[in-house]
N, C-alpha and C positions, 0 to 999 in steps of 0.2 A: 174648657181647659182651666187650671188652675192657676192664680194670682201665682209672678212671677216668686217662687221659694228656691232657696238655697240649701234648704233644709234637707241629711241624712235621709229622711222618710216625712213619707208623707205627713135702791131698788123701791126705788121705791116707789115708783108709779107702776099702776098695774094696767094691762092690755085689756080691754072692752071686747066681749066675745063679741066676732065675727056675725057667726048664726047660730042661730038654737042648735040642739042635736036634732036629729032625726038620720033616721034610715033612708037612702035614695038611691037606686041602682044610677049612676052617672051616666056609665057608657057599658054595654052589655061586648063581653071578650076583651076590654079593658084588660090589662097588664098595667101592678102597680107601676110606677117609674123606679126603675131599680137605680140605685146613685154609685158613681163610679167609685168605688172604695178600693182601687189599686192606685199603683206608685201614677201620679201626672207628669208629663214631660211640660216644660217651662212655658208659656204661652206670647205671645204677640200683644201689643197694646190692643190690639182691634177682637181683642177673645171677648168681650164684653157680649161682641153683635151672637155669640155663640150660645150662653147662655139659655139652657132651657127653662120654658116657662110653659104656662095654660092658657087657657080661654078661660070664660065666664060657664059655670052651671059644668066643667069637668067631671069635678066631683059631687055634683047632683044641687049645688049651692047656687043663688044669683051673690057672683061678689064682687059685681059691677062690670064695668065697662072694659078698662084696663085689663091687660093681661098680667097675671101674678109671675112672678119670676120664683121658678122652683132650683134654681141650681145650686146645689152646697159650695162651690166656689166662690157662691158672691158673701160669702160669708166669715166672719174673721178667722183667722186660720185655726187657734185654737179651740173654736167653738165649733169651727167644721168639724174638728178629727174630733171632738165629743158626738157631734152627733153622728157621725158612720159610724161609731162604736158603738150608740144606741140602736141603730139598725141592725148594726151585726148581729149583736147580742139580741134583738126582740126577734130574727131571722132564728136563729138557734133556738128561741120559746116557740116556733113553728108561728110568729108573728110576722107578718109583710107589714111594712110602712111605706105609704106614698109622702110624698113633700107635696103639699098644698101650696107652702108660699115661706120663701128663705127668707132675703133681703127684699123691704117693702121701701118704693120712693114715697118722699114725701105728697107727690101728687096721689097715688095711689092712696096712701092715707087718707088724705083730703077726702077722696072719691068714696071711701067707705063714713068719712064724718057727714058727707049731704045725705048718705042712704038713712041717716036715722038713728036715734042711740040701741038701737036691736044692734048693729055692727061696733060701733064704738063711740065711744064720748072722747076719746084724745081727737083733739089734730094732727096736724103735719110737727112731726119732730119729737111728739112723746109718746113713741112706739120705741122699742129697743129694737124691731124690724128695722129702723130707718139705719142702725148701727151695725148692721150685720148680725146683732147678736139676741136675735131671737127666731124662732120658727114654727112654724105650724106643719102638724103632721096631721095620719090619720090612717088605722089600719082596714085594710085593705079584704074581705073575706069572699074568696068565689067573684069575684070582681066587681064588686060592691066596696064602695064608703061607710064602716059601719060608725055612725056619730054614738049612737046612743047606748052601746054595748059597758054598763057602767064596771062590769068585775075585768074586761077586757082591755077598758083604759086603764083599770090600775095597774094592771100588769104593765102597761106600757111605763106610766108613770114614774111607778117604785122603781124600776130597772134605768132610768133617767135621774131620778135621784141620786139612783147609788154611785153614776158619773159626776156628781157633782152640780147637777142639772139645774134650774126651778122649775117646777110641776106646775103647771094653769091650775091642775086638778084638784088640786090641795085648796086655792080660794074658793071662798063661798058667793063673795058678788065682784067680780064676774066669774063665774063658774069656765073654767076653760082645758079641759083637758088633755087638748090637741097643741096645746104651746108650749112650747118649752125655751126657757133665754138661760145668759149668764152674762153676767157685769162685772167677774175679777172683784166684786166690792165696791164700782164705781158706784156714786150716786146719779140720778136725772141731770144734776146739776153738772159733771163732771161730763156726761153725754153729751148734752146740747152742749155745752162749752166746746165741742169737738173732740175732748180725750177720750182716749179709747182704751182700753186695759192692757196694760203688759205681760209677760211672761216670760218663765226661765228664757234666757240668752244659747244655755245648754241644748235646749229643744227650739227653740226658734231661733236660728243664729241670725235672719234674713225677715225678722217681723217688719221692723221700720219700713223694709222695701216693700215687701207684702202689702202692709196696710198703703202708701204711697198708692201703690196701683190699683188697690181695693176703690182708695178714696176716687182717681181717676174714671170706674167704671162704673161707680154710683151715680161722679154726676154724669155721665154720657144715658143711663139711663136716666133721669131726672129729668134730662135735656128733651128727650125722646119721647116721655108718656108727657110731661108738660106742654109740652107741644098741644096731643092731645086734645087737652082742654081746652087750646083755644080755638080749636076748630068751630 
């Protein structure tokens, strides 16, 4: 369920690829995770525990221990409704997209900085995952993950740009064409500082409370895979 909206209707650091590409069938009869791109009815403080996520090796990857949280809700609102716009629209290219991983905790991070710099060289907190406002995708063919399909990520990419998006695909080190973020123009510095991007008043009349409750569900998960580690 979606962070509570009020709402009419629904950079300089760069992310450390995850995994190399390759092709891995994950799970055979697989169905990508379709995201709910209708109107939401207002949610409960406790929608956090609802949240859908993965296991480890889903999509054919080892990305650690922790479970990745794939739900477009934990995400800032404005960057949600960019990205079901990009599914719509790469759906209409005859394109399926699964969500790999919306909002990443800081422990989670952590968890991919001990796997190695093959996953990432950031820590905990310079990921724009940690901020709602990045995500990793990845199309979906015959129920297969295809990583390595280079003219079939651009198609994803270019169609992601043209929302306004940043493309991984466009870097050279780290090459990443399953990410895509947006920062309003924020710097790292303005992120870790805790601010978070604004936007028109007209279209989000209900941001302040949005993020409010955003920020509430972040740390209950934080709370929860932190845990985790110290088992």
């Amino acid at each position: 369920m979606a962070p509570l909206d009020c709402r009419s209707h629904a950079e300089w650091f760069h992310e450390e690829p995850v995994e190399d590409n390759v092709v891995i069938p994950y799970r055979r009869g697989f169905s990508a995770p379709s995201a709910d791109l209708a109107e939401e009815a207002i949610d409960t403080l406790e929608a956090w525990k609802t949240w859908s996520s993965v296991q480890n090796y889903t999509f054919g990857k080892d990305r650690g221990a922790m479970a990745m949280i794939t739900d477009l809700n934990a995400l800032h609102p404005y960057f949600r409704d960019k990205i079901k716009k990009l599914i719509i629209d790469c759906r209409a290219k005859g394109i399926e997209l699964a969500v790999v991983e919306s909002y990443r905790t800081h422990a989670k991070q952590n968890e991919y900085k001990t796997m190695g710099k093959k996953y990432t060289n950031s820590g905990a907190g310079r990921s724009k995952h940690q901020y709602g406002l990045a995500i990793d995708v990845v199309p979906i063919v015959d129920s297969v993950a295809v990583w390595d399909n280079v003219a079939l990520w651009r198609k994803v990419g270019v169609t992601g740009e043209k929302l306004g998006l940043r493309w991984g695909g466009r870097w050279r080190k780290p090459y990443d064409p399953g990410h895509f973020e947006w920062t309003g123009g924020l710097t790292s510095k303005h992120l870790t500082a805790g601010i978070l991007p604004s936007v028109s008043e007209n279209e989000y009349p209900c941001l302040e409370e949005d993020l409010l409750t955003l920020r509430k569900y972040w740390k209950e998960w934080e709370v929860t895979q932190s845990a985790m580690t110290r088992r």
